[in-house]
N, C-alpha and C positions, 0 to 999 in steps of 0.2 A: 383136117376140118371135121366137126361134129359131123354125122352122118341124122337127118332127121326124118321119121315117116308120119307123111300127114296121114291124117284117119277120118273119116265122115261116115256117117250112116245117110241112107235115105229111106222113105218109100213114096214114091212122086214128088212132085215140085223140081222138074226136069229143069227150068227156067234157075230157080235160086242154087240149083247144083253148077250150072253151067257158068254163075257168078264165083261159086265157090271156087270151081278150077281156074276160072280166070285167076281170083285174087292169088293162088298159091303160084300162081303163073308169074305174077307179078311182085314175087317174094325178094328182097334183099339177098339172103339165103336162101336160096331153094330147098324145097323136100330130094331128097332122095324116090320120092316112090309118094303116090295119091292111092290106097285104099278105099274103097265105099265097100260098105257094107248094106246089099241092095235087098231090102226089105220087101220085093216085091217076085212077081214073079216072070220077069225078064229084066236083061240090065240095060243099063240107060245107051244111048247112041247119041249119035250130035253133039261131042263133048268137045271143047275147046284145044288145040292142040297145044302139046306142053314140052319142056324141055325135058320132064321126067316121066319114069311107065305109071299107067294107071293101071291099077287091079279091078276087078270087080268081084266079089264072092255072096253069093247070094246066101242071104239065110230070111225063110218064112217062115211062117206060124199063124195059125190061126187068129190070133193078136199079134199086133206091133211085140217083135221078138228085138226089143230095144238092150236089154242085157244083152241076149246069146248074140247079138250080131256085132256090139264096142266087143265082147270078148271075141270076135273070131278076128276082126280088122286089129286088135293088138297083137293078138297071137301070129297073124302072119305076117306082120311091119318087120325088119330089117333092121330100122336107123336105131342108132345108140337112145335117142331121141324119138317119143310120141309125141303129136302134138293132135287133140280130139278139136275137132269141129262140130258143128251140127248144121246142116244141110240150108238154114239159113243163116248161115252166117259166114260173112266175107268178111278174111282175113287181110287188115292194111299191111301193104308191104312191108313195114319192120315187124312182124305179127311174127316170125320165127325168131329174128334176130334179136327180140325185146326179151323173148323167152330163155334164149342161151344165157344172155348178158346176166341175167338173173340165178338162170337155175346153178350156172358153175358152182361147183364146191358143195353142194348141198341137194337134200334128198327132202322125200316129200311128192304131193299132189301141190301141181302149182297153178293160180287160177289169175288170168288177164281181163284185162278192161272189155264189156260189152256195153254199142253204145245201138242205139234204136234208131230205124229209120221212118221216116214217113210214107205214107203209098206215092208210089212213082218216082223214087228217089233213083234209082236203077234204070228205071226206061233209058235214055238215054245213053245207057252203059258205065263203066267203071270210070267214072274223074272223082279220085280219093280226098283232092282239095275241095270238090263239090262235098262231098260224103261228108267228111270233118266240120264241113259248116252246115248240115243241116241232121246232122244227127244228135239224139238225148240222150241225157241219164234216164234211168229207170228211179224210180224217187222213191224208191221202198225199196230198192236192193243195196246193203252193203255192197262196198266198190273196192278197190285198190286202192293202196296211197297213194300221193299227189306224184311222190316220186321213189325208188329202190324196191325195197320189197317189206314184207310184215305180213309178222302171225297171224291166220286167221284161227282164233281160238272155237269159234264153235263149227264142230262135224255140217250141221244143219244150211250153213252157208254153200255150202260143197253142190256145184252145178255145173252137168257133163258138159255143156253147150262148147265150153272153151276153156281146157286144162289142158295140162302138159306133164311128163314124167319120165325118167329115166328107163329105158327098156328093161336096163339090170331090177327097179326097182319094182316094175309091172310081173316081171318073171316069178318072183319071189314074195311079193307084196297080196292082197285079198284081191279077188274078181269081182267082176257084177253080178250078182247072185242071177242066177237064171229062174229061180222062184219066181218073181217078180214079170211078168205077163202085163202086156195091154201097157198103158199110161199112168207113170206114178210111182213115187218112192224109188227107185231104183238106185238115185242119186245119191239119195238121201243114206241109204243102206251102205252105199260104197264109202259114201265119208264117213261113217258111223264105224266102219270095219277098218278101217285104214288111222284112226284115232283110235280104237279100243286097240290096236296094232305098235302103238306105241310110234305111229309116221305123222309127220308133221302134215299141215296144208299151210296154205304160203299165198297170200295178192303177191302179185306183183305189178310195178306202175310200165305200161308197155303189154305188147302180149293183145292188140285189140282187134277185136273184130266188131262189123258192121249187121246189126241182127237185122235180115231184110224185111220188111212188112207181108204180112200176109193176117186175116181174118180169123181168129177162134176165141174160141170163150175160156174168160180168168174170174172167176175159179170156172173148172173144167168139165161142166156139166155134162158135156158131150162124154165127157168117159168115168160116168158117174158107174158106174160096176165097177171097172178097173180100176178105180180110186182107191172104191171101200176093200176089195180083195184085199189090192199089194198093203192097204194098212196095217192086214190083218197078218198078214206074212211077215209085216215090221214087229208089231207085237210079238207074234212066238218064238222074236229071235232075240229081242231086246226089250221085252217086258211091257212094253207101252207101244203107242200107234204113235206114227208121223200124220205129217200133209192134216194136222187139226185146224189151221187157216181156211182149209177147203172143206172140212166136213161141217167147222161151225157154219159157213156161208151153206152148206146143204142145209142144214139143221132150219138158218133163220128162212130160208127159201121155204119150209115143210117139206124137203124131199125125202131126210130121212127122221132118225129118233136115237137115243141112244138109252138104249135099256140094258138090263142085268146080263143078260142073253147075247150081249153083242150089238152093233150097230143094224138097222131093222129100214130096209126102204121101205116110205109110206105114199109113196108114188114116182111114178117118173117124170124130169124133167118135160115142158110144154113150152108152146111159143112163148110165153112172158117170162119164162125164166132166161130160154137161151135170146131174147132180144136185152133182158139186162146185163148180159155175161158176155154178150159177142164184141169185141175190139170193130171199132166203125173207123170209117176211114179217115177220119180227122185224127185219130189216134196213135202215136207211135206206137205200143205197146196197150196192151189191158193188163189191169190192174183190179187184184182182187180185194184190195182195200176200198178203193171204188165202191166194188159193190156194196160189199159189207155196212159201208154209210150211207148208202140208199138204203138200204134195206132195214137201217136203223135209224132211218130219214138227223142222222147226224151231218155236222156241220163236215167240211172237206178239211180242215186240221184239225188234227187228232191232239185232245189236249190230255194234260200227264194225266188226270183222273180217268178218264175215258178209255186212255191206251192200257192204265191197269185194268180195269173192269175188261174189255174186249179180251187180254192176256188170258186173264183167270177164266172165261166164258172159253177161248179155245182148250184152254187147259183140259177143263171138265171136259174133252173130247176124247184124250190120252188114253182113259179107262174106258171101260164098262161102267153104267150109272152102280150105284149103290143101289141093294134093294128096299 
């Protein structure tokens, strides 16, 4: 039988970790082994008893050390099979077995269905038949296909929350750069290395997890430094900037500017930015399109003219302005 190690990062959210060991608890296939990688500075207690050992391995940093700690829970998994988490997110029982069925025979970063819940979907605990009927799409995220598997052709879709890969293939395969400090891009980097590598990425239908509700802000104002950093870190490695979605919404907010010199803050985020940006509880998810049409007091469907012009406005974020 495959041998599979689950992986998770945290730092707090004790309650949505305690759902994530249930869900692997609850696996078809079990893991071999539950790794966290404990972002903080002591490890978690109260965790749900499991049929497999949990690890803990602490790695801090003065920022969220979101690279250096996926790379230290890969590097000390075991199972022929990774399968990455994120600390909100409860894996449904076939969430392993969806993965295998898929990944045989082929290599590659493989990425499963994420569906969103409401606040309080969890109180009550894990009834997955509950969960299935009351969880969404995200309505701006590419998804898996309806059913097998299929190419995802751009690097840029590539999101740590819930992938999966051959241990052979992580040995040998690019890391998560550890440049990359605080929130942001880090994701983006690792699909961008893993396609300039010549390794496929891959939906596959199956593979889901349940991404639990909890409150921040899209775009992510709250880690407006660490945004514009790890951009800049994208730049010196691949010519241009990522996460321009998020700098244009800075841009129409007045946070920052984007001049010859670089991207330039012309103030810090305040209460009206982070009450347009914060996910409310009526909210599965926040959504940075959202904002973006408040903000451009546009209609809620994006029509073709509109979605070129917004396109081209993020674009012009890529660079440095011309002088």
């Amino acid at each position: 039988m495959t041998t599979v190690s689950a992986l998770t990062i945290a730092a707090g959210r004790p309650a949505h970790l305690r759902n994530v060991v249930a869900g692997f608890q609850a696996q078809q296939h079990k893991p071999c082994e539950l790794i966290i990688g404990v972002m903080q500075d002591h490890d978690y207690d109260d965790l749900p008893a499991t049929d497999f050992p949990i690890r803990q391995i602490r790695v801090t940093a003065p920022e969220l050390p979101l690279s250096a700690a996926r790379n230290a829970v890969a590097d000390a998994a075991c199972g022929q099979v990774l399968v990455f988490v994120d600390v909100d997110c409860i894996p449904a029982p076939d969430f392993i077995a969806g993965y295998l069925a898929r990944m045989e025979g082929r290599r590659g970063l493989f990425m499963g269905e994420v569906l969103y819940l409401p606040q309080g979907a969890t109180d009550q605990g894990l009834d997955f038949d509950r969960l299935a009927g009351l969880a969404v799409k995200h309505s701006d995220r590419q998804g898996p296909p309806a059913q097998g598997i299929a190419p995802c052709g751009d690097y840029r879709c590539f999101w740590s929350l819930n992938f999966a890969l051959w241990r052979a293939d992580w040995l040998a395969g690019p890391r998560f750069d550890e440049d990359f400090t605080g929130y942001g891009g880090e994701d983006t980097d690792f699909g961008r290395a893993w396609s300039e590598a010549g390794l496929p990425i891959w939906w596959i239908a199956g593979g889901r997890v349940y991404h639990q509700y909890h409150p921040h802000c899209m775009p992510p104002v709250h880690h407006l430094h660490s945004v514009l950093r790890n951009t800049e870190v994208f730049a010196r490695k691949w010519g241009h900037r990522t996460m321009e979605h998020w700098l244009h919404a800075f841009r129409l907010m007045g946070l920052i500017r984007n001049t010859a010199d670089g991207l330039q803050v012309l103030r810090e985020p305040g209460p009206a930015e982070f009450a347009l940006c914060e996910q409310q509880g009526h909210m599965p998810y926040a959504n940075s399109r959202r904002v973006i049409d408040q903000l451009q007091q546009a209609p809620d469907r994006l029509s073709a003219d509109r979605a070129t012009r917004v396109a081209h406005d993020q674009q012009d974020m890529l660079l440095p302005a011309a002088e």
